[in-house]
C-alpha positions in Angstrom: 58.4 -2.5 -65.6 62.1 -2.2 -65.5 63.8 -3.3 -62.5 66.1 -0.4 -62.0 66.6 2.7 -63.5 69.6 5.0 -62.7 69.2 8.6 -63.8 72.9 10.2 -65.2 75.7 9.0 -66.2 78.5 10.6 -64.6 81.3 8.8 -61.9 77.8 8.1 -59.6 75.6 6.7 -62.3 78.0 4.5 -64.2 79.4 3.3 -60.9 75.5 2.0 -60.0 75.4 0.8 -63.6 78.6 -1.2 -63.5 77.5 -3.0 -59.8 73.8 -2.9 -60.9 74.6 -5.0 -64.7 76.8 -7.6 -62.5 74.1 -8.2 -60.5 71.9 -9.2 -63.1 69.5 -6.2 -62.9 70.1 -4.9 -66.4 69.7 -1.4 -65.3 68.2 1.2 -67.8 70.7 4.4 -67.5 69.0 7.5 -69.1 71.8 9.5 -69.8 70.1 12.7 -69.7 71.3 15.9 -72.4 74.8 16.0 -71.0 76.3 12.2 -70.8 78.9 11.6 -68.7 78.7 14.9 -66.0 80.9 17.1 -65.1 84.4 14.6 -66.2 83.1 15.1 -69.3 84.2 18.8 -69.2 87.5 17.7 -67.3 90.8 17.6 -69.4 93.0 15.7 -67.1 92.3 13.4 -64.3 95.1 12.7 -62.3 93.5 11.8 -58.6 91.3 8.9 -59.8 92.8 5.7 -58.3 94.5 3.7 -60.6 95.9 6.1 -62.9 99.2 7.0 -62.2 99.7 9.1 -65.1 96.4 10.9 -64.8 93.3 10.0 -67.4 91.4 12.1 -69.5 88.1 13.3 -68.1 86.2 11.9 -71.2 88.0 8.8 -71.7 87.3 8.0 -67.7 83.8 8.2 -68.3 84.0 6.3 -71.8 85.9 3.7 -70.0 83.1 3.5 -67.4 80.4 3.8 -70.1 81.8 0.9 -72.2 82.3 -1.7 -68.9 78.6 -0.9 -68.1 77.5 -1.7 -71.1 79.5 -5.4 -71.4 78.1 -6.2 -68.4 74.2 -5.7 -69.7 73.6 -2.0 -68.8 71.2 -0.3 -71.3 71.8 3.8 -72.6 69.3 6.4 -73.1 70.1 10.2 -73.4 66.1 10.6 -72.2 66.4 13.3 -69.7 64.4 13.0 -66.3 61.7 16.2 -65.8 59.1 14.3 -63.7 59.1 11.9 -60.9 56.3 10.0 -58.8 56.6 7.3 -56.1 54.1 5.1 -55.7 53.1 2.4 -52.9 54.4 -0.4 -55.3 56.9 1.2 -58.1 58.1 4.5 -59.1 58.0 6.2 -62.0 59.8 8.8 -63.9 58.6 11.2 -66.7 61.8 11.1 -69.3 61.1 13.0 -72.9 57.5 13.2 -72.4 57.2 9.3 -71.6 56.2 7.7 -68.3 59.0 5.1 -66.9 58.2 2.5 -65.0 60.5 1.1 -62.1 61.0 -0.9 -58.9 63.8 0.8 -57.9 65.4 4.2 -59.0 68.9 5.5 -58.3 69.1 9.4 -59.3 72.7 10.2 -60.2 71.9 13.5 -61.6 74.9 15.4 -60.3 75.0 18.9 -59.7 76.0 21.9 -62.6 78.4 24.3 -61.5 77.7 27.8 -61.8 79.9 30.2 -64.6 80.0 33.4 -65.8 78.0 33.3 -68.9 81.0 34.7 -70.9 81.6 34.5 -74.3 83.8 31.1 -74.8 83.2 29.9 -71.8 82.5 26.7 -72.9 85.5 26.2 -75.1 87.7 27.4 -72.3 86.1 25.1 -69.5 88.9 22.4 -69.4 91.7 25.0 -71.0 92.2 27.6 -67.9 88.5 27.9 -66.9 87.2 25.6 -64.2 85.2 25.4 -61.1 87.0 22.9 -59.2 90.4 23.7 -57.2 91.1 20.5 -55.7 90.7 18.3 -59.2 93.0 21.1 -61.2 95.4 23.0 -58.9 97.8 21.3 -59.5 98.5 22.1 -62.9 98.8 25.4 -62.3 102.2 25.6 -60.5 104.1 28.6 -60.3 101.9 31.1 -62.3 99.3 33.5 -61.2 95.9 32.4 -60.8 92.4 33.9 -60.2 89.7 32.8 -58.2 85.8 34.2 -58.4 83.4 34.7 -55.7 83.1 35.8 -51.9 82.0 32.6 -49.8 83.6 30.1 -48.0 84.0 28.3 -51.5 86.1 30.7 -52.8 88.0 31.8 -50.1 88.9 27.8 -49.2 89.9 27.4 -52.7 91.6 30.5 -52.8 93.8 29.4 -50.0 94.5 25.8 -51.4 95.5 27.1 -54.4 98.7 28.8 -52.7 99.9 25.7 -52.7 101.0 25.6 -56.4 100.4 29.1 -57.6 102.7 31.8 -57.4 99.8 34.3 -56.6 96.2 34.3 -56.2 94.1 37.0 -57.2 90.7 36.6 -55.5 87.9 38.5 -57.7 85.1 39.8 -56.2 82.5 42.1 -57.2 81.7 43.5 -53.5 83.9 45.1 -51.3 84.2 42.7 -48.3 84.2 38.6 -47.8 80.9 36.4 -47.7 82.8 33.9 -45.8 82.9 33.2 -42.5 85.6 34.2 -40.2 88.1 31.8 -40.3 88.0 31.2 -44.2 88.6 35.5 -44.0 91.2 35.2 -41.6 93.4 32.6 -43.0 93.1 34.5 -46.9 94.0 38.1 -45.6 97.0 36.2 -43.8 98.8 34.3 -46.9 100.8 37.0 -48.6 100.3 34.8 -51.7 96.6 35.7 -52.5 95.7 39.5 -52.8 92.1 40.5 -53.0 90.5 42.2 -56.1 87.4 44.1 -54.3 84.4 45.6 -56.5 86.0 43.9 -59.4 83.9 41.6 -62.0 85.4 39.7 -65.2 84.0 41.2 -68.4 86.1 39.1 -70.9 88.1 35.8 -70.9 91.2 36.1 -73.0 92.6 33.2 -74.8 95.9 32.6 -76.3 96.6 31.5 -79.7 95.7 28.2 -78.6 92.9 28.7 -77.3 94.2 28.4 -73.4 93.7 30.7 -71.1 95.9 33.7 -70.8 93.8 36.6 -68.8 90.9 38.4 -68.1 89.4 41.8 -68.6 88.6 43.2 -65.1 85.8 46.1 -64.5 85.8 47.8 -60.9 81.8 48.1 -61.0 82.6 52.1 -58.7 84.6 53.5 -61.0 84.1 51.1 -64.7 87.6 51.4 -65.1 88.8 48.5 -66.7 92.3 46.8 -66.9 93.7 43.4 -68.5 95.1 41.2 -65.7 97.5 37.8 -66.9 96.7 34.5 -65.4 96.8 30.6 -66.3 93.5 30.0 -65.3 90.3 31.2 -63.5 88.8 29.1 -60.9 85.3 30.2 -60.6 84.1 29.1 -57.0 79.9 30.9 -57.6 78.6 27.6 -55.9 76.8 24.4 -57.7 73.2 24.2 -59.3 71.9 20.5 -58.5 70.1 19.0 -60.9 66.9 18.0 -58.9 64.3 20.1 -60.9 62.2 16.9 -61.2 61.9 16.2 -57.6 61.5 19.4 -55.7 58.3 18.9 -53.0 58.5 15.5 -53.9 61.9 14.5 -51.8 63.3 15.6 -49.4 65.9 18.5 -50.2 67.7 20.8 -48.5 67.0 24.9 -48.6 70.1 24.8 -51.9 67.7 21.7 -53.5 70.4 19.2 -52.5 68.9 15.6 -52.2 69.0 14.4 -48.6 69.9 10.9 -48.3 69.5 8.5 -44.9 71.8 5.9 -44.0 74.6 6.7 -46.5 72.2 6.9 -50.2 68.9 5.8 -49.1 65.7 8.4 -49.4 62.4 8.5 -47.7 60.8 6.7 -49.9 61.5 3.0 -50.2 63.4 2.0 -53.6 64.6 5.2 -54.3 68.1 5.9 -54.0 70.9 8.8 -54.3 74.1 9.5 -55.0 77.1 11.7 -55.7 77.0 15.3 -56.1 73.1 15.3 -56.2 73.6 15.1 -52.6 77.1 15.6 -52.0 78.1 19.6 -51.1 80.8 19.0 -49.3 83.7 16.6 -51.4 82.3 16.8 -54.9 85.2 14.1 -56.3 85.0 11.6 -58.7 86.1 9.1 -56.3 83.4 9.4 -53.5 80.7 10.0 -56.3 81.9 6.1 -57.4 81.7 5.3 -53.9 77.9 6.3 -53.3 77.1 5.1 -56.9 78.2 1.7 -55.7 76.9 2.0 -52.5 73.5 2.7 -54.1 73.7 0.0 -56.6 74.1 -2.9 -53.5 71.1 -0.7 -51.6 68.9 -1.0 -54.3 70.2 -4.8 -55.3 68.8 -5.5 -51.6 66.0 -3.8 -51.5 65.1 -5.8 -55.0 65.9 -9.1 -53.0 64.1 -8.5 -49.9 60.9 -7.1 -52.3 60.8 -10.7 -53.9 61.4 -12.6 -51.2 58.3 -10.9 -49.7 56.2 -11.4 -52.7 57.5 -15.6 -52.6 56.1 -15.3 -48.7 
């Protein structure tokens, strides 16, 4: 019986881990098939506190991974698929094995949705991304593009102004998902311009494997054109990863966790955090945040369990 068991091991997990080791808990982390989240994708960091020249995305989460581990957390790359709660403990299913736990913090993040282009994943990091707010800023006076029709794209589309010298929203309809205001405030900056019943066929790299433009396709007409840009910011929405405990707890109509009281579920012992539940910031700093606020949850939770067994 393990007395916690934190499922991922992105900014959320390894945060838990890190608060959860210190307090003597010697959490079990199971890692799952992609350690470290969606940093580990992430070239340069450069809005985590404490970094003032910015961090690779990697070495963040290797820096995390390592501090865990002096202070007694435990690694496995088993990957959650099943989950049960029981009146006592909870278990988890992880690589065809049941787990046993007192007290479960799932961590699993969320997967952001792509193209399913060829070199996509080479390119994720160098001019392919899905996240304005962590890599906007690199992209300063060039032309950008921006994927997708809901209030996603069209906020990131409008953000990105900021830095870019234009923004060329793709989108393979010919009118805005978003709602009214997100519409109004894109068709009023001059610096984005709309690309209507338009889809990306092909990502094309430089030499160096960076981005330097895509291949467009008007799905009408089928006429295709090359159009240059730095980088693509694909804004299609988020996957989470909570396969394992759909009709089990609570979620919301997307399959995002719902968590009371900050990281706490219905069920006593089990906890959440980051972007498992989180679709509104999606940062590495507030998914550090709920990891830690889950870790001193379900240190509590521990406490108050043996105190009432000692009664």
């Amino acid at each position: 019986m393990e007395k916690v068991i934190i499922v991922g091991s992105g900014c959320a997990g390894l945060t838990a881990a890190i608060y959860a080791a210190r307090a003597n808990l010697n959490p079990l982390v199971l890692e799952g098939r992609q350690p470290g989240g969606q940093l580990s994708t992430t070239t340069l960091v450069e809005n985590f506190p404490g970094f003032s020249e910015g961090i690779d995305g990697p070495q963040l989460i290797l820096n995390m991974h390592q501090q865990a581990e002096k202070f007694g957390a435990r690694f496995s790359y088993a990957e959650v698929t099943d989950y049960e709660a029981r009146n006592d403990h909870i278990r988890v299913m992880a690589d065809d094995e049941w787990l046993e736990t007192q007290a479960l913090i799932i961590a699993s993040g969320a997967s952001a949705r792509y193209l399913g282009l060829d070199d996509e994943e080479k390119l994720i990091g160098h001019g392919l991304t899905s996240c304005a707010t962590c890599d906007g800023a690199f992209y300063k006076n060039v032309p950008v593009a921006v994927v997708g029709g809901g209030d996603s794209a069209a906020e990131e589309s409008t953000f990105l102004t900021r830095f870019a010298s234009k923004v060329y929203l793709i989108h393979r309809r010919d009118q805005l998902r978003a709602s009214k205001i997100m519409q109004e405030r894109v068709f009023a900056n001059k610096k984005i311009e709309p690309i209507w019943n338009t889809v990306i066929t092909k990502y094309l790299p430089d030499e160096k494997g960076e981005m330097s433009g895509v291949r467009l396709r008007n799905v009408k007409t089928n006429e295709e054109h090359d159009l240059p840009v730095a980088c693509v910011f694909v804004a299609i929405g988020h996957d989470p990863n909570t396969r394992a405990y759909q009709g089990k707890l609570e979620t919301d109509p997307d399959g995002y966790l719902i968590a009371r009281k900050l990281v706490e579920s219905k069920h006593p012992g089990v906890f959440i955090a980051g972007d498992v539940a989180d679709r509104v910031y999606k940062q590495a700093v507030t998914a550090a945040g709920s990891g830690c606020a889950a870790a001193i949850e379900a240190e509590r939770y521990l406490s108050d369990l043996e105190n009432s067994k000692a009664d």
